[in-house]
N, C-alpha and C positions, 0 to 999 in steps of 0.2 A: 701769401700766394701771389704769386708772378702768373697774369695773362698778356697774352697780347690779342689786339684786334684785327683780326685775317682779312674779313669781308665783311661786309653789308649785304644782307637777303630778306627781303623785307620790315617786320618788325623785329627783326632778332640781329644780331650781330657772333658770327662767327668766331669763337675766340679758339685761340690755340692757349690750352692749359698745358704747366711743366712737364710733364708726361708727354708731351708732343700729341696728344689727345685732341679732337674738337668739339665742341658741343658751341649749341647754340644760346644763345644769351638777349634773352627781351630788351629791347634796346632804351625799356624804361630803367633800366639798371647803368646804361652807360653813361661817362657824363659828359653833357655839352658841349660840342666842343671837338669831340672825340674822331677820330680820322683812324683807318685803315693803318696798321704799323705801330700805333702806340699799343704804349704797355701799360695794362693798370695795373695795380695793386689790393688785394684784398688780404684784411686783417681784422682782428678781434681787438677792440675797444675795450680793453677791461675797468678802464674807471665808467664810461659813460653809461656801459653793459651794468657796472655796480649801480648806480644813479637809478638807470631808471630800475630796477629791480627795488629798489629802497621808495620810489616813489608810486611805485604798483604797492608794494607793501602796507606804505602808509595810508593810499588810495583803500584799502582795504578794511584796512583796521577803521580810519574815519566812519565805513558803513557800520559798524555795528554800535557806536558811539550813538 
């Protein structure tokens, strides 16, 4: 998913999502750096999404050991 960053409004940053939609976005999500006019990107991680799901798992099983 393609955003871009419209404005700055206090703790939130404005993003224009693909839909030409706006919503507001905590600005503990942007990152560093980040100026009025870029465009982030958001994706699914599917190895590191496996990873930690295998290490919550294993986190798991260790309890009853």
């Amino acid at each position: 998913m393609r955003i871009i960053i419209d404005r700055f409004e206090g703790d939130f940053a404005v993003v224009e999502l693909e839909d030409k939609s706006f919503v507001d976005m905590p600005l503990k999500l942007i990152p560093e750096g980040a100026k009025e006019g870029d465009i982030l990107e958001i994706e699914i991680n599917r190895e590191e999404t496996e990873k930690l799901h295998e290490e919550r798992k294993n986190k798991w099983l260790g309890l009853w050991d």
